[in-house]
C-alpha positions, 0 to 999 in steps of 0.5 A: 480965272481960279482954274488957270491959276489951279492947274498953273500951280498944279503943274509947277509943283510937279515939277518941282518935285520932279514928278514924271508925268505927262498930258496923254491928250487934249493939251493944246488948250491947257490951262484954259480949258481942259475939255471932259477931263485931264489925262495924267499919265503918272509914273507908278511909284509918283502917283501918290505924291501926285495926289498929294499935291492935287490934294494940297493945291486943291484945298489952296484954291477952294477946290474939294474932292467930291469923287475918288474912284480907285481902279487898277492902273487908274485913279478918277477924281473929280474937284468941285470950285466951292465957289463957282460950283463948277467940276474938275475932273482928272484922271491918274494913269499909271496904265493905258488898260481895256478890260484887262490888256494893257496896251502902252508902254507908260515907261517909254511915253515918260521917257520921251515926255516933252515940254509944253507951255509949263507942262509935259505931254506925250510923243505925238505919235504916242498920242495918236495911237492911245487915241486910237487903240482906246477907241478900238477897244471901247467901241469897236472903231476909231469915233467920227469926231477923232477922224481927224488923228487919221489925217495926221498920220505920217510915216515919221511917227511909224517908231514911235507908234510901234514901240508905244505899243511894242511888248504888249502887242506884237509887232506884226499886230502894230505894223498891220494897224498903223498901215491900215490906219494910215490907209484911212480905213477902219480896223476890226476890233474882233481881229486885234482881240484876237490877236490881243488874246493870243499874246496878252499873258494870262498872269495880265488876267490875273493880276486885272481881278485882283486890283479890280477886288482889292479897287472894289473894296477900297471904293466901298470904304471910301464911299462910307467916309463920305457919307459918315463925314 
């Protein structure tokens, strides 16, 4: 199988580069099968190398890159096999962002990384709460088919939960959330708006318009070297 064997060496190769990086969710399957996409949280000053060696393995494999979407704290990129014609979408993530609050902490993830197979994932109770906060602030609740993180909730990932959150969010915020969460019931997006636009800094706001100009740009350029070649 060409894509095991993409994403084995894929994975090799960060590490021996000694990329920090890690699978923020869905890995449990991995490297047979990827689900939508793969989320790589990648260290910020790594995420070039990262390309580079997706690059590299990709042209290794006859894979080609046939979509690259730039946005602040994100880079989108979808892989084409040439020969079974079938897609490989990853996602680089050196922010967890909706709309412009940024709401994990992508050091303290990296930091307590842990192998898995030949790859690094996320602390479980990081896992669990980017799940749920993307979730909130996409579509107003937590999806019916991701009910089942709810379940398993426990208090033994309750520092972990908080801290994967602490210093975007306040505290009295997260502590509400986990306990709500771990209830089974619902949380009110309008309220952690709220909540999240009385501490989220406005220098946040700021520096969201400008990456999202200077992204819009860099697509624009990118699209015309596409289509010119």
């Amino acid at each position: 199988n060409k894509q095991v064997r993409f994403l084995n060496k894929l994975f090799d190769s960060f590490n021996e580069e000694n990329l920090k990086y890690c699978i923020l969710r869905n890995y449990e399957k991995l490297p047979y099968n990827i689900g939508n996409d793969l989320d790589l949280l990648v260290q910020d000053s790594h995420k070039t190398d990262a390309f580079m060696i997706l690059e590299s393995t990709g042209k290794h494999y006859d894979y080609k890159l046939v979509n690259k979407i730039n946005r602040y704290g994100y880079l989108g990129l979808t892989y084409t096999d040439l020969d079974t014609k079938k897609k490989i979408k990853i996602d680089l993530i050196t922010k967890s962002l909706k709309q412009w609050f940024e709401y994990a902490d992508s050091n303290y993830i990296l930091q307590n990384r842990t192998k898995y197979k030949n790859f690094y994932i996320a602390p479980f109770g990081s896992v669990l709460y980017t799940i749920l906060l993307k979730d909130i602030l996409t579509y107003g609740e937590l999806r019916k088919k991701n009910y089942y993180l709810i379940k398993l909730m426990s208090e033994d990932i309750r520092a972990v939960f908080i801290k994967t959150g602490k210093g975007f969010i306040d505290k009295r915020v997260l502590e509400n959330l986990f306990k709500v969460s771990i209830s089974g019931r619902n949380v009110s997006r309008i309220n952690l708006y709220f909540r999240l636009l009385l501490f989220s800094s406005i220098i946040n706001l700021i520096t969201f318009i400008y990456y999202r100009i200077k992204d819009y740009i860099a697509n624009i350029f990118y699209w015309k070297w596409v289509t010119n070649n």
